[in-house]
C-alpha positions as CSV (number, residue, x, y, z in Angstrom):
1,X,0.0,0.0,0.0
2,X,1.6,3.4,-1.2
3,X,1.6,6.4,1.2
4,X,-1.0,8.2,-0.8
5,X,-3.7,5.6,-0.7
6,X,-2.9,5.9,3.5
7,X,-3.6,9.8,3.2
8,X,-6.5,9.3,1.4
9,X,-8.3,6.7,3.1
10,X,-7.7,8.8,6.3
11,X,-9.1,11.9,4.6
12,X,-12.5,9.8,3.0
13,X,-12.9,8.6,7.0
14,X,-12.7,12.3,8.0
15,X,-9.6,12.2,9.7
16,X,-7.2,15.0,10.1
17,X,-4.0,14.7,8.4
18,X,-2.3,16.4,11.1
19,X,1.7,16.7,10.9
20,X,2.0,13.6,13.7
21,X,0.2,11.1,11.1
22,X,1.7,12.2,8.2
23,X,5.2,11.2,10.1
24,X,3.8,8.2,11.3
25,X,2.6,7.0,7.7
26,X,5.5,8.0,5.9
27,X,7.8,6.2,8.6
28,X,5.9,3.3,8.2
29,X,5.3,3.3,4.2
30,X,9.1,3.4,3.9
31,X,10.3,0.9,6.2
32,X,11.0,-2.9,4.2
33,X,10.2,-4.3,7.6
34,X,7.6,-4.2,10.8
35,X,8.4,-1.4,13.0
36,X,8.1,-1.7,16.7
37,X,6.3,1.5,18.3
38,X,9.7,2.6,19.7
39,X,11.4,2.4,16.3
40,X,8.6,4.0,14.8
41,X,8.6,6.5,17.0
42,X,12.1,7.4,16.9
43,X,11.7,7.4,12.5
44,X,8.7,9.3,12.9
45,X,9.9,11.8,15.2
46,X,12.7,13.1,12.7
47,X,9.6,14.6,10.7
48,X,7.8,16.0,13.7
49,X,9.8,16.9,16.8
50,X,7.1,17.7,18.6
51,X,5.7,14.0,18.3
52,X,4.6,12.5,21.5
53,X,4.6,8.5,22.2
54,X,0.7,8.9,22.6
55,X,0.1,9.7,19.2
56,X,1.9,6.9,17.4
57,X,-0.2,4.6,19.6
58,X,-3.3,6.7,18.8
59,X,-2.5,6.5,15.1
60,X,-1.2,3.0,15.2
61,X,-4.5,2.4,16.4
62,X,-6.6,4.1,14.1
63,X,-4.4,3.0,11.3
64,X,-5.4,-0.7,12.6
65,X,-9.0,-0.1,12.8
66,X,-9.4,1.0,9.2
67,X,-7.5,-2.1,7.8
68,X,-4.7,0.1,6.6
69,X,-1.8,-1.5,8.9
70,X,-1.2,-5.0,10.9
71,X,0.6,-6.0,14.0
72,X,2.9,-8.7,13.6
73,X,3.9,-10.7,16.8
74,X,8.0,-10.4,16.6
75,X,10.2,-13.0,18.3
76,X,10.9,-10.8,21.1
77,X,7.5,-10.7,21.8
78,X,6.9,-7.3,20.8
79,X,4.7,-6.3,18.3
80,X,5.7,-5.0,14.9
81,X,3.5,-2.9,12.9
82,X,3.4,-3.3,8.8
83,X,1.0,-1.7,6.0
84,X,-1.6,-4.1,4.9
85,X,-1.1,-5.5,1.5
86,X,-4.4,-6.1,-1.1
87,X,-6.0,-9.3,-0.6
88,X,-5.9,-11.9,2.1
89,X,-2.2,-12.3,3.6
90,X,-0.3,-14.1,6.3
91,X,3.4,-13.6,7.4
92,X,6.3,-15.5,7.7
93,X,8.7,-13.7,10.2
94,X,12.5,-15.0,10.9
95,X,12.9,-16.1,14.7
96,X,16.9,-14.5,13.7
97,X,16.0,-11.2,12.6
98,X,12.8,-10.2,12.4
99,X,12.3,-10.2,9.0
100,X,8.7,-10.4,7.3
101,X,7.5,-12.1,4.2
102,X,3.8,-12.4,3.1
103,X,2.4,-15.3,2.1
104,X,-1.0,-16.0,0.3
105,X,-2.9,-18.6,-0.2
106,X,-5.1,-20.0,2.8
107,X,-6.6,-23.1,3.0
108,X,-7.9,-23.4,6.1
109,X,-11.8,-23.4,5.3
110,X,-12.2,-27.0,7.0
111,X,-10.5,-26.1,9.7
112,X,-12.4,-23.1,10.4
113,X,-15.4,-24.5,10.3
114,X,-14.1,-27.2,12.8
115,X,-13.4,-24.8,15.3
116,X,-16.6,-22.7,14.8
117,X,-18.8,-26.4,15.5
118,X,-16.5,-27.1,18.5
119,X,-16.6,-23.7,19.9
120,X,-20.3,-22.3,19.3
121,X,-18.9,-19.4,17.5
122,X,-19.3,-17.6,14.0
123,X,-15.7,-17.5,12.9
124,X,-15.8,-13.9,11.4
125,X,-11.6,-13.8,10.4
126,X,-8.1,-15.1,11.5
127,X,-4.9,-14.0,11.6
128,X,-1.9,-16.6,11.2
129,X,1.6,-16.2,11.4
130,X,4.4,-18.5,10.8
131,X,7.6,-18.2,12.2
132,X,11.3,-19.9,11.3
133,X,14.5,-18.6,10.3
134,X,15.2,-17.1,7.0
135,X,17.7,-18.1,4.4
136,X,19.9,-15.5,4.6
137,X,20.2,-15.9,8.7
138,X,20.5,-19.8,8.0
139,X,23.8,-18.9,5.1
140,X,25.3,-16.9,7.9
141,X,24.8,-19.4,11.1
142,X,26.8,-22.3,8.2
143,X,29.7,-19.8,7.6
């Protein structure tokens, strides 16, 4: 998803495209991997100094609401934040450095259904992550 489409799609929701957001977006539209809030924060805040901790939250949060970004559970247990890609996507993230590929395809229609006659619920969406370690970390730990 390009950084216009993110301005936009704020704007056609009515939100303000204050300087904060704009620095939030544009750290997170350039970035080839998920960002953790801190490391967002610290991109971000070389566009707006007067960005507060806050209001990457509060935008990381509205971002996340209107389908326009997704956490990703990093090894460390922290939580990465990506820009959504078209269609239905999962992630493959390496335990070694954190980075993230998206995968498609999803075949797990049966399953789904399993778990909604098990459980009692309407299974409205998933979210699944894989995890391993990534060819170029696997090359370095044989050399």
């Amino acid at each position: 998803m390009q950084e216009q489409t993110l301005v936009e799609c704020l704007r056609a929701h009515g939100y303000k495209l204050t300087q904060a957001r704009r620095a939030v977006i544009h750290a997170l539209a350039i970035s080839p991997t998920p960002l953790s809030v801190n490391d967002l924060y610290a991109r971000a805040h070389a566009d707006a100094a007067d960005l507060g901790l806050v209001t990457v939250y509060r935008t990381l949060e509205l971002l996340v609401d209107l389908g326009l970004v997704r956490p990703v559970h990093l090894v460390d247990n922290c939580h990465g934040y990506t820009l959504v890609s078209p269609g239905h996507t999962h992630h493959v993230v390496c335990r070694e450095c954190n980075s993230v590929v998206e995968i498609t395809g999803c075949d797990l229609g049966a399953f789904l259904d399993a778990v909604a006659q098990q459980t009692g619920y309407r299974v409205t969406g998933h979210w699944l992550e894989v995890e391993g370690v990534c060819p170029a970390c696997r090359k370095a730990t044989r050399t």
